[in-house]
C-alpha positions in Angstrom: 0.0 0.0 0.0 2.8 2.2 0.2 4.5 1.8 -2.9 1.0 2.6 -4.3 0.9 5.7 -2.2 3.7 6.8 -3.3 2.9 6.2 -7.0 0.1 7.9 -6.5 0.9 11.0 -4.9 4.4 11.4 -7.5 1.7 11.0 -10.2 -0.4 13.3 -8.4 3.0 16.3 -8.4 3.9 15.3 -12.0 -0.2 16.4 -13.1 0.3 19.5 -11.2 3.8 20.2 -12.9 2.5 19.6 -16.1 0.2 23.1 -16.0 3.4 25.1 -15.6 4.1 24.3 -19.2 0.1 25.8 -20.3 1.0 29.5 -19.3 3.7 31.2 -21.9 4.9 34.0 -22.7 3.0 35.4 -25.3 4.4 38.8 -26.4 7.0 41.2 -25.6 6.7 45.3 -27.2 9.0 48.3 -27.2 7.4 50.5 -29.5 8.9 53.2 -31.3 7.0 55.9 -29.4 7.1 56.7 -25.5 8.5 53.3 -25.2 9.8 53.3 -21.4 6.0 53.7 -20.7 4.7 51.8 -23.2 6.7 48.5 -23.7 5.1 45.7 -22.8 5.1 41.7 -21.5 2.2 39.3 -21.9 1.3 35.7 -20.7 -1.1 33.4 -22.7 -2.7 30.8 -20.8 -3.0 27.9 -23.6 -4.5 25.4 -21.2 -7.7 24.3 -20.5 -7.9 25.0 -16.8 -7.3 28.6 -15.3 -4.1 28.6 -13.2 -3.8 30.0 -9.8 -1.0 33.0 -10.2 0.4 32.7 -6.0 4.3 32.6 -6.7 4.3 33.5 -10.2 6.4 35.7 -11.4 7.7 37.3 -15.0 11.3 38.9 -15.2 12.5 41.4 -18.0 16.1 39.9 -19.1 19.2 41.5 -20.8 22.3 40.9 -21.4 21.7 37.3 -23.2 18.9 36.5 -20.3 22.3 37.0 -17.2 20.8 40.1 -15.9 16.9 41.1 -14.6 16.0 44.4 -15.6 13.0 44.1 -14.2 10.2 41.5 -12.0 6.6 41.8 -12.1 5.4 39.3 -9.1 2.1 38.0 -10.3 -1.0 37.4 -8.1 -4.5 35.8 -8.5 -5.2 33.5 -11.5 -5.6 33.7 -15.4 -8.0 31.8 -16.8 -7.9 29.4 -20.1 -7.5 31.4 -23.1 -6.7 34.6 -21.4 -3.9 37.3 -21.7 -2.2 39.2 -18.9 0.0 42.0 -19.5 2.7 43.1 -17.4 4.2 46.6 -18.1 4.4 50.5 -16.8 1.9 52.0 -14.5 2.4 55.1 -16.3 1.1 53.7 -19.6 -1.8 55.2 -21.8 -2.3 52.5 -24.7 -3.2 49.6 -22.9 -4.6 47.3 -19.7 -2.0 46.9 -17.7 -2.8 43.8 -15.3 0.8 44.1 -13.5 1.7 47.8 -13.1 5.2 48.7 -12.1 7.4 51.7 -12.3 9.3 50.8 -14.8 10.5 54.0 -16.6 14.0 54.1 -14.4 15.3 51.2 -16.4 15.9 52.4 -19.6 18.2 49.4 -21.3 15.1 46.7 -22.2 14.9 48.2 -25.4 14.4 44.8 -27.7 17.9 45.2 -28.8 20.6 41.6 -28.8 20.0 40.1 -25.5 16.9 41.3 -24.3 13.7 39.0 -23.5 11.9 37.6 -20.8 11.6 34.5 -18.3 8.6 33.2 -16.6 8.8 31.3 -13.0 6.6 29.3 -10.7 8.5 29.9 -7.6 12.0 29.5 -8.3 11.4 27.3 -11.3 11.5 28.4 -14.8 8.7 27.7 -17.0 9.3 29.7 -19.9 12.2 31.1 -21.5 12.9 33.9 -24.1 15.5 35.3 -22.1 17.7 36.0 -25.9 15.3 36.5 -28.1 17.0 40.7 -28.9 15.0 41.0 -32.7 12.5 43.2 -31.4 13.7 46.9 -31.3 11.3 49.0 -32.4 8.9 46.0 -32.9 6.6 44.1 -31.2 7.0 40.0 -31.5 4.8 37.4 -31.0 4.5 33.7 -30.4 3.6 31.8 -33.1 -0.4 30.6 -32.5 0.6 26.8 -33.1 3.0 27.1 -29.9 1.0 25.8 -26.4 3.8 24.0 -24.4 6.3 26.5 -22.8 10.1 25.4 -22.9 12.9 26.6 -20.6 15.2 27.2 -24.2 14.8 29.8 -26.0 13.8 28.6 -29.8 13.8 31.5 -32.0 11.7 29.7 -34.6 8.6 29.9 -32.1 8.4 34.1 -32.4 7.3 36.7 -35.3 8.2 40.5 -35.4 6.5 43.2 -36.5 7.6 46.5 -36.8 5.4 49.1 -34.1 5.8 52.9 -33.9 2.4 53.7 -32.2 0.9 50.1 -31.1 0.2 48.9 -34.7 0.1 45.5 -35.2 0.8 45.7 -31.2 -2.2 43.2 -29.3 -1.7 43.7 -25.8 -4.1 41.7 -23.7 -4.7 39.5 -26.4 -2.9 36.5 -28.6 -3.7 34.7 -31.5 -3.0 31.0 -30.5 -4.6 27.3 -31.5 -5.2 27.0 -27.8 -7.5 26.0 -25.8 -9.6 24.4 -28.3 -13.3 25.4 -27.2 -12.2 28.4 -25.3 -14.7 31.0 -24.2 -15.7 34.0 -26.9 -13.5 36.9 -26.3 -13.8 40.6 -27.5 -10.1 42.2 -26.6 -10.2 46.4 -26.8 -6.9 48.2 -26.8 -8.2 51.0 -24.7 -10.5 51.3 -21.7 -10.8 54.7 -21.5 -10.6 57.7 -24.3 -10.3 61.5 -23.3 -9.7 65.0 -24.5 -12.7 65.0 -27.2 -13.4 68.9 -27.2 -14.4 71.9 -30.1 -15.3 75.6 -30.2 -19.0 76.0 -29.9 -19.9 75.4 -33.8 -17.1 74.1 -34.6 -17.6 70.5 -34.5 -17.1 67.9 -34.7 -14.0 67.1 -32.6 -11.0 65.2 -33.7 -10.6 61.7 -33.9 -9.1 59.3 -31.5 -8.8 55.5 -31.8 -9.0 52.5 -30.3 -8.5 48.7 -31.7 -11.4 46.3 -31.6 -10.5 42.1 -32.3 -11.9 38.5 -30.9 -11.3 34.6 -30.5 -13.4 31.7 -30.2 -16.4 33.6 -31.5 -19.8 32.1 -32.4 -21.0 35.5 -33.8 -20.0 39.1 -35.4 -19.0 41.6 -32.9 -21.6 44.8 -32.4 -19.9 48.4 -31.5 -22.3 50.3 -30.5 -21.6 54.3 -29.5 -23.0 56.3 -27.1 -25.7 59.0 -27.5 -23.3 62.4 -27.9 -20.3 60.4 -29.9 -20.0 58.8 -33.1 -18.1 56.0 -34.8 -16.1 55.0 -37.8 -14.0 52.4 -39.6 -12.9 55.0 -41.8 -11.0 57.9 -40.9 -10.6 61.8 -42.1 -12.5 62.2 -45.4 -13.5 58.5 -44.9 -15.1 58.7 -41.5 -18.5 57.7 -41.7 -20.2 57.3 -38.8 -22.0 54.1 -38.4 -24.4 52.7 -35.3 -24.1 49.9 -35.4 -20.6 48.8 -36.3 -20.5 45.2 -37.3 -17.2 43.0 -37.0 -17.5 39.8 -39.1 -15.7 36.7 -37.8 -14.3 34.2 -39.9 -13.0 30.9 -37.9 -14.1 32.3 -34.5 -12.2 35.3 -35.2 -12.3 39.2 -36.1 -8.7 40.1 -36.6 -7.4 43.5 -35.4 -9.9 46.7 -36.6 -9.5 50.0 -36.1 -12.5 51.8 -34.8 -12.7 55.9 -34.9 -13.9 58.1 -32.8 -15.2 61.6 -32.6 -17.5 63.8 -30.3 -20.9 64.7 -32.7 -21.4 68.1 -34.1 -24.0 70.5 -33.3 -24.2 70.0 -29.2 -24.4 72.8 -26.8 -21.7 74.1 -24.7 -21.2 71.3 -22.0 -19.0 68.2 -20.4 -19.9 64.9 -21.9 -18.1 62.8 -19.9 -18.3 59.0 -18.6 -20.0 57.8 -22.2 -19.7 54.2 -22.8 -18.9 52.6 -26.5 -20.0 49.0 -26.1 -18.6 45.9 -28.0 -21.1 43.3 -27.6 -21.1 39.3 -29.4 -23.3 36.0 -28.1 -21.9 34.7 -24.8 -18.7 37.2 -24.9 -18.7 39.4 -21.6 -19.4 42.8 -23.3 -15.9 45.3 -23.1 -16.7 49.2 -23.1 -14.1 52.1 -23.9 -15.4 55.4 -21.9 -15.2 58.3 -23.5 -14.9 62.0 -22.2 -14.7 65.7 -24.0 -16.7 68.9 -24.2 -17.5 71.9 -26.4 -16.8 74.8 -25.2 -17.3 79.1 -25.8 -16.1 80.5 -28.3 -12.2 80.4 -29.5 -9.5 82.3 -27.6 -8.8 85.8 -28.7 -5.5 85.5 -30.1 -3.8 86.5 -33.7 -1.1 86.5 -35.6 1.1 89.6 -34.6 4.1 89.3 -36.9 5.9 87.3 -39.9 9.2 87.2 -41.5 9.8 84.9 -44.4 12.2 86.8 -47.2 15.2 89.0 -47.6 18.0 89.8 -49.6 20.8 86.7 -49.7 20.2 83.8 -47.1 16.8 84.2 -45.6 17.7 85.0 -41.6 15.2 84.9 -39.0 11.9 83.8 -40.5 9.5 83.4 -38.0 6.1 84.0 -36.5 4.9 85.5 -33.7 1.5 85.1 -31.9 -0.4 87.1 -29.3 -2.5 85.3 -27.0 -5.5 87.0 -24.6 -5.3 85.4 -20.7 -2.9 82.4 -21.8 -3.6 80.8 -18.7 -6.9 79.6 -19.4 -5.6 77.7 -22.3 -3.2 74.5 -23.3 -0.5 76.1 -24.9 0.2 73.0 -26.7 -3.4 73.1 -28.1 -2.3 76.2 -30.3 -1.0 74.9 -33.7 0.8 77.3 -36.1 0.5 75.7 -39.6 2.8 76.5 -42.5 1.2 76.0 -46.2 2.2 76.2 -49.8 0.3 77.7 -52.7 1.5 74.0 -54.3 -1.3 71.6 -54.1 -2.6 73.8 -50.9 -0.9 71.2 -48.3 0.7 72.3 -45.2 4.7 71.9 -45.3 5.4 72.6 -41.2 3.9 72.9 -38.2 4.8 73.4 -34.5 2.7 73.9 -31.3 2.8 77.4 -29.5 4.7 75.4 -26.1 7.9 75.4 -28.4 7.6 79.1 -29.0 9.3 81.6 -26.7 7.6 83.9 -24.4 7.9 87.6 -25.2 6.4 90.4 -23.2 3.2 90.9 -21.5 0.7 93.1 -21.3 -1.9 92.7 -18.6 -4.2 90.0 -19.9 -2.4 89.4 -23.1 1.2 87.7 -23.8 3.1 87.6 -26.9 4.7 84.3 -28.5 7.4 84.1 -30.7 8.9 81.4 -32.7 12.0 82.1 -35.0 14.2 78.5 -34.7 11.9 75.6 -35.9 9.8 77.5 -38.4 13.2 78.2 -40.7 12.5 77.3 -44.1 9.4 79.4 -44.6 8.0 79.8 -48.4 9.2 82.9 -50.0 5.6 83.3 -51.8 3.9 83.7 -53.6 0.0 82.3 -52.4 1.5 81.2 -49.3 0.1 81.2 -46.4 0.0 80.8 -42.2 -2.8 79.5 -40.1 -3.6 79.6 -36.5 -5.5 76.9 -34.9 -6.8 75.9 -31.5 -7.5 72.1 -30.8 -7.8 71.8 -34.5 -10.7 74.8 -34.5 -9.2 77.1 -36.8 -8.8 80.5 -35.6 -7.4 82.3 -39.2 -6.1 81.6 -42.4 -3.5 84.5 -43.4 -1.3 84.4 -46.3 1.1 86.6 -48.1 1.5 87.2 -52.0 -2.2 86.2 -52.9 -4.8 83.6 -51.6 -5.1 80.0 -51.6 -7.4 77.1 -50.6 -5.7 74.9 -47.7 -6.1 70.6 -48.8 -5.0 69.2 -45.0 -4.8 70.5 -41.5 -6.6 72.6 -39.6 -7.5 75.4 -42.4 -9.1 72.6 -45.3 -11.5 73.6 -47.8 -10.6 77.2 -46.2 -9.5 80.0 -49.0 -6.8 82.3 -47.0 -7.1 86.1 -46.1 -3.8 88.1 -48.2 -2.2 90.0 -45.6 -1.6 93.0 -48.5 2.0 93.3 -47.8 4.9 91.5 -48.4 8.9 90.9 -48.7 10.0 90.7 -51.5 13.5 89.2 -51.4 15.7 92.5 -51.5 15.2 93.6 -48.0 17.0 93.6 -44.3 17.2 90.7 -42.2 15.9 92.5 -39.6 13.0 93.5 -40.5 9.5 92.0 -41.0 5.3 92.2 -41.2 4.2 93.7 -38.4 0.7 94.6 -37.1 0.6 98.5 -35.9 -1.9 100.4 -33.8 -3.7 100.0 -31.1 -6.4 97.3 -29.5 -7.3 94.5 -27.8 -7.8 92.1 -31.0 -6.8 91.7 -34.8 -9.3 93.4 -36.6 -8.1 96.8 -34.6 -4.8 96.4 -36.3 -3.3 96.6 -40.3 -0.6 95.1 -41.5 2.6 97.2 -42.3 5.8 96.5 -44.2 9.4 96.9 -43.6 9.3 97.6 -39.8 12.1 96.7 -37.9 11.6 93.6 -36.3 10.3 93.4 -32.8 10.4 89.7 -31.7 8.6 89.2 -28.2 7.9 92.6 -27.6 5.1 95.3 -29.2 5.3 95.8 -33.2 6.7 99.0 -34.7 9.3 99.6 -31.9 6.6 99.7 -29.4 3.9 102.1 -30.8 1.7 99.5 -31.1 0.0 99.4 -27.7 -1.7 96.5 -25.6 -3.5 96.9 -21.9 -1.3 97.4 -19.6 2.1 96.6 -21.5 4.3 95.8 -18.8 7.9 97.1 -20.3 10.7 96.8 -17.3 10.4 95.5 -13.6 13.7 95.0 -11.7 14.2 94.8 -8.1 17.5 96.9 -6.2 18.7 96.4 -2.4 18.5 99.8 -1.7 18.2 101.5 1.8 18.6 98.3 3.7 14.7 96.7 1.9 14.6 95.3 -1.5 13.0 97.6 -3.4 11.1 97.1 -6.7 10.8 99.6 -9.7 8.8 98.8 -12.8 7.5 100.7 -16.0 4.3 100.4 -18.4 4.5 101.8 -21.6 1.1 101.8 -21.7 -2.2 100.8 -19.5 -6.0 99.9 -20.2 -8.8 100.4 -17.3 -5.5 99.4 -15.0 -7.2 100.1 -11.0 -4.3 98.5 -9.5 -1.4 96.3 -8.8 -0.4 93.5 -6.1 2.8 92.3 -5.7 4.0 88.5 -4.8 6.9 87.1 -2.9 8.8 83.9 -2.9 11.6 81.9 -2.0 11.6 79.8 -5.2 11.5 80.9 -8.6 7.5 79.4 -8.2 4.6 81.9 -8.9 2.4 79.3 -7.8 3.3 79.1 -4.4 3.9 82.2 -4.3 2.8 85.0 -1.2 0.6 88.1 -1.8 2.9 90.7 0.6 0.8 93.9 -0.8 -2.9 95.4 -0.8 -3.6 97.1 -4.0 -1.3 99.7 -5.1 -3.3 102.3 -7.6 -2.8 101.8 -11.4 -3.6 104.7 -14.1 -6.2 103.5 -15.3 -6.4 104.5 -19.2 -3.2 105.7 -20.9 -0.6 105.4 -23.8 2.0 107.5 -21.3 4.9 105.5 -19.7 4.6 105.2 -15.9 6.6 104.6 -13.4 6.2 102.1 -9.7 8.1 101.4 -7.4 7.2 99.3 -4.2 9.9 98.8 -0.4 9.4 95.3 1.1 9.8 96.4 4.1 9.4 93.0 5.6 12.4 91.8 7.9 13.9 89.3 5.6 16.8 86.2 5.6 20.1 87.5 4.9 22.1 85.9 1.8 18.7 84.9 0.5 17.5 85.0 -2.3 13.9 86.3 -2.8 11.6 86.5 -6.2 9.2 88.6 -6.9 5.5 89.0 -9.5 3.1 91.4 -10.4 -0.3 91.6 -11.0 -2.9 94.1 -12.5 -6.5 94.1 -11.9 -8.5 95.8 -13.8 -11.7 98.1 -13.0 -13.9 94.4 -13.4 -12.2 93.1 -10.8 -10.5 90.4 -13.3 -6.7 89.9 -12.1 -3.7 89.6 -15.1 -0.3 87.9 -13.8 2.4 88.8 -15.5 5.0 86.1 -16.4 8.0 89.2 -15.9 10.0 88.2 -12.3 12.8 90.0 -10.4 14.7 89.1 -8.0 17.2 89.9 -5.5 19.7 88.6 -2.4 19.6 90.2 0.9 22.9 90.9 2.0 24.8 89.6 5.0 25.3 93.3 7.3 28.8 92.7 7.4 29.3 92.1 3.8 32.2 94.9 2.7 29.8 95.7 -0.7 27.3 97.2 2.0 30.2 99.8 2.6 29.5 101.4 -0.4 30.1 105.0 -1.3 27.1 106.8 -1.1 25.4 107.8 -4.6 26.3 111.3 -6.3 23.9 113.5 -8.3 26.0 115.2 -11.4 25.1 118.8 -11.9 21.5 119.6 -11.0 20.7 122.3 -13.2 17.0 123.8 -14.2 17.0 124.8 -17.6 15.9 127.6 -18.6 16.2 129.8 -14.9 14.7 132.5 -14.6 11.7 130.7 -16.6 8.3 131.6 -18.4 6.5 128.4 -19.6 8.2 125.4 -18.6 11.7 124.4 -17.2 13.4 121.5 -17.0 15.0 119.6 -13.8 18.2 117.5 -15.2 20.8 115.4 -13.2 22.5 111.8 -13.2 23.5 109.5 -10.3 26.8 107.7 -9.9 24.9 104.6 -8.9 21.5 103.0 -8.9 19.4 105.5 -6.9 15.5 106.1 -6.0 14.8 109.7 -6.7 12.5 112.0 -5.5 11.8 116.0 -6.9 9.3 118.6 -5.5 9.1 122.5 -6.0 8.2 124.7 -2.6 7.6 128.6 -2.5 9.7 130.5 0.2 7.2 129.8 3.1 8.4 126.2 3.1 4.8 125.4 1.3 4.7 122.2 -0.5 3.8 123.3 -4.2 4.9 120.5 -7.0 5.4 116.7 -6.3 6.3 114.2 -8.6 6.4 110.2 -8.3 9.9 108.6 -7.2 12.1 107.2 -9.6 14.5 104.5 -9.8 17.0 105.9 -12.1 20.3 103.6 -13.0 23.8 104.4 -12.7 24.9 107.3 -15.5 21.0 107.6 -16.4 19.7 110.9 -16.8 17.1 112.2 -14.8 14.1 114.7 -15.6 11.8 116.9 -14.1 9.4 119.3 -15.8 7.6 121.9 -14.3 5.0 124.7 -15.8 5.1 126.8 -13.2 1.6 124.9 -12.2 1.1 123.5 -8.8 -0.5 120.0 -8.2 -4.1 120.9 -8.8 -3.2 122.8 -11.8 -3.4 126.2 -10.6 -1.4 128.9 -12.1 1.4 130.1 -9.3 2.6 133.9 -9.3 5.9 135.2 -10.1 8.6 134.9 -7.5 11.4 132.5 -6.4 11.0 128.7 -5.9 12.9 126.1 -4.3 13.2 122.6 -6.1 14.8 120.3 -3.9 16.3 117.0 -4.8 15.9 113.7 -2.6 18.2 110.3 -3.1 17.0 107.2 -1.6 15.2 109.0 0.9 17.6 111.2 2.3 18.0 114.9 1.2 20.4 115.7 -1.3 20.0 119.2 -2.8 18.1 122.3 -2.6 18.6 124.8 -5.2 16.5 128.4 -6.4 14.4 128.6 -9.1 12.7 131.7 -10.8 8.9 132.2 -12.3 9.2 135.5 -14.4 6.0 134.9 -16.5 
């Protein structure tokens, strides 16, 4: 009896061994896009049994299968005729049933040496440790394999090259077993997102997702939800279909690309959480969610400037956008689109986040771009469009019209500028819009204007609200003390001012109330602010500003300054104190208007007033920071501050220097 015991329970381990061999490795991936997040390993359970996963574990190998990259420890079971995938939990094109971070190992790339090994415990069960032939690629085990082997046969595998998840089936393999499985529908994505348009501007853009099954007894349905629609065609081809009907053929529906889009024509709302469903008799139905919106109407923004032709080598072509409150948009979302008169086809493109940020001014900031666009079409009919999330917001071209084929602008015929290069002028000049407003149709288009990348068009006469020109910040008088200048400002009540350690507006601290603006004006004025906060010596402090407006709406302005409080016994605190070079009033004795005129030695804040010979406060002006060698000006019309006309006589003007008086000096009305 115990010999047949112990035949019995030998026989009994040797059954239980044999289901090692039913679970394989089915596929590895490393696509040619986002690959540290998107690579992929899968098992395929050929058996006929599911098979408890307690122990199990998959390891990434390189270096001819000596070294683990990589172990995903496996947990709960996989049932006959399933896939399980074990990759990156940062992934966005698949399932991932065995998340790990795997982005910090960047080597398991599909190159000579890399595969994978499957265990049971310390046992190996499946090797393809050396497969390396799949860079770039994603390979496959052939469907007549089913036994797992602990050699590595290369003769078992196929490759096929993957940039994007093409030809890529993760959480699903093509295999001759289990004979009788279960149906199975297999999606490539769970979850689609980002659908959005401009209120009548729909529909949306397309996104995808792959649709295929095994061991069918029937087609596959797709059926959409209310607010989206669905294609197997795509672009021009996209027609959308409710029902979409997979045929099988042998049990299966091979891999199909299914398109999707939000519906034109809906109101401005979120419609999120909406289910497409894949359906087919006694196959547990498999939903993609899908999520978008429409929203208001498209940002205010334009096209501000464009170079493209000059004489000899073309230098500095380029393009340069203005945006209205930038924060309350993707940047990346804004597509600049280059096109030829040829065939009407875009030749370029590039997305506003690769442009460089130019000057603000208050709730609008100005983008330029100069490096990627090189290469621009010298005309003529060609043309530049301006798109947000594929809603197009113009169509501008130079040298005549045309009608766009692709991209953003197609089936749209262009807007001619009216002006033009024409291949004999500077490199340093360019198109530029000129005058004044808030969006493009306030504007016209001029020629020849010196280029003004980043900052206003036609060396600054072209005026914004609230164009924020300087702001620097000087350790002056033992406080940091800020100084900055508008060259213009737009229904500007006021300013607050931000403090922080890091170079982070976001965590940034309000340290001001509201300081008052000018409201409306094209004249340049002057600020300056005292932190008069005790702050940490030999630390380094940043500073923001920001406008509100008479709505109450608040603009931040992407300008910083910064400065380092000194230590009190650094030696460059011993400094010699600032000198004012020949005050002089020009003319004196006056009539009409004289003029105040001096320099400092050093970076100083400045402070002028007039008083009559009673010691009466007449004329004050705003302080100035003024930097070393800068002249300084006051004006005075013999007015006081309310405008009144003063009599003749003698005047004082007296001269102040970071607080501290510095001069006091006569002055004679003779009207």
């Amino acid at each position: 009896m115990k010999k047949v015991l112990t035949i019995v329970g030998f026989i009994m381990i040797f059954a239980v061994n044999m289901v090692f061999g039913d679970v394989i490795i089915s596929e590895m991936c490393d696509p040619g896009t986002a690959y540290q997040t998107n690579r992929f390993i899968e098992i395929y359970n050929t058996g006929d049994a599911s098979v408890d996963l307690s122990g199990w574990s998959v390891d990434a190998i390189i270096n001819d299968g000596n070294t683990v990259a990589e172990t995903w420890n496996l947990s709960g079971s996989i049932a006959s005729g399933e896939a399980l995938v074990c990759g990156d939990n940062d992934n966005t094109l698949y399932t991932c049933d065995f998340p790990v971070d795997w982005t910090a190992y960047t080597s398991w790339n599909g190159k000579t040496g890399d595969g994978a090994k499957l265990y049971n415990g310390v046992t190996l069960i499946d090797n393809a440790g050396a497969h390396g032939n799949f860079e770039n690629k994603t390979t496959q085990r052939n469907a007549n394999i089913g036994t797992a082997v602990t050699t590595y046969n290369s003769l078992e595998w196929t490759s096929t090259a993957t940039t994007n998840y093409e030809n890529a089936t993760p959480g699903t393999h093509v295999c001759d077993f289990p004979a009788g499985s279960s149906p199975l529908i297999t999606l490539s994505e769970i979850s689609l997102s980002g659908f959005s348009y401009i209120d009548g501007n729909g529909p949306s853009a397309e996104q995808s997702f792959t649709a295929q099954g095994i061991n069918l007894t029937a087609n596959i349905s797709i059926v959409p939800p209310t607010n989206y629609e669905i294609s197997t065609g795509s672009g021009g081809s996209f027609v959308a279909t409710n029902p979409i009907t997979l045929t099988q053929s042998g049990g299966s529906v091979g891999v199909t690309t299914i398109y999707v889009r939000l519906k034109a024509g809906l109101s401005i709302a979120a419609y999120n959480n909406e289910d497409i469903t894949a359906s087919s008799t006694d196959a547990d139905n498999k939903t993609v969610t899908c999520s978008g919106s429409v929203t208001a109407e498209l940002p205010n923004a334009w096209i501000n400037e464009i170079h493209y032709d000059n004489d000899g080598g073309d230098v500095n072509e380029g393009v340069e956008v203005i945006i209205e409150n930038p924060g309350d948009y993707t940047l990346s979302n804004f597509l600049i689109t280059l096109y030829n008169l040829t065939g009407g086809a875009s030749y370029d493109s590039e997305t506003l986040n690769n442009f460089t940020v130019g000057n603000s001014a208050g709730i609008y900031t100005i983008y330029y771009n100069i490096t990627s666009l090189a290469g621009m079409q010298n005309g003529p009919n060609d043309g530049i469009a301006l798109s947000y999330n594929g809603s197009l917001i113009q169509f501008l071209s130079y040298e005549g019209t045309l009608t766009a084929t692709d991209g953003p602008a197609i089936g749209i015929t262009s807007t001619d500028i009216g002006v033009s290069e024409n291949g004999t002028g500077l490199t340093t000049t360019s198109l530029q819009l000129t005058g004044s407003g808030t969006q493009y149709s306030d504007f016209s288009w001029s020629a020849d204007v010196t280029q003004t990348w980043g900052s206003a068009n036609d060396g600054g006469s072209q005026t914004l609200p609230v164009t924020l020109s300087t702001f620097t910040a000087q350790y002056l008088n033992s406080k940091p003390t800020l100084y900055w200048q508008t060259q213009s400002e737009e229904d500007n009540m006021g300013w607050f001012i931000y403090r922080n350690t890091v170079e982070d507006f976001t965590s940034a601290e309000k340290i001001s109330g509201m300081l008052p603006g000018h409201g409306t004006t094209t004249q340049p004025q002057s600020y300056i602010y005292e932190d008069v906060e005790q702050l940490q010596v030999e630390q380094t402090y940043y500073y923001w500003l920001e406008s509100v407006d008479y709505s109450g709406t608040l603009h931040h302005f992407d300008m910083v300054a910064n400065v380092t409080i000194p230590h009190p016994n650094d030696p460059g605190q011993n400094i010699t104190p600032p000198v004012a070079y020949e005050i002089t009033a020009d003319p004196n004795p006056f009539s009409y208007t004289t003029e105040i005129t001096f320099a400092m030695s050093q970076t100083s804040l400045v402070d002028a007033a007039i008083y009559n010979l009673k010691g009466q406060l007449v004329k004050s002006y705003d302080t100035v920071m003024t930097n070393a060698d800068e002249d300084v000006s006051f004006q005075w019309n013999g007015k006081d501050d309310s405008g009144k006309s003063l009599s003749n006589g003698v005047y004082l003007y007296s001269v102040k220097v970071n607080g501290k008086d510095y001069a006091t000096k006569q002055l004679i009305l003779m009207k």
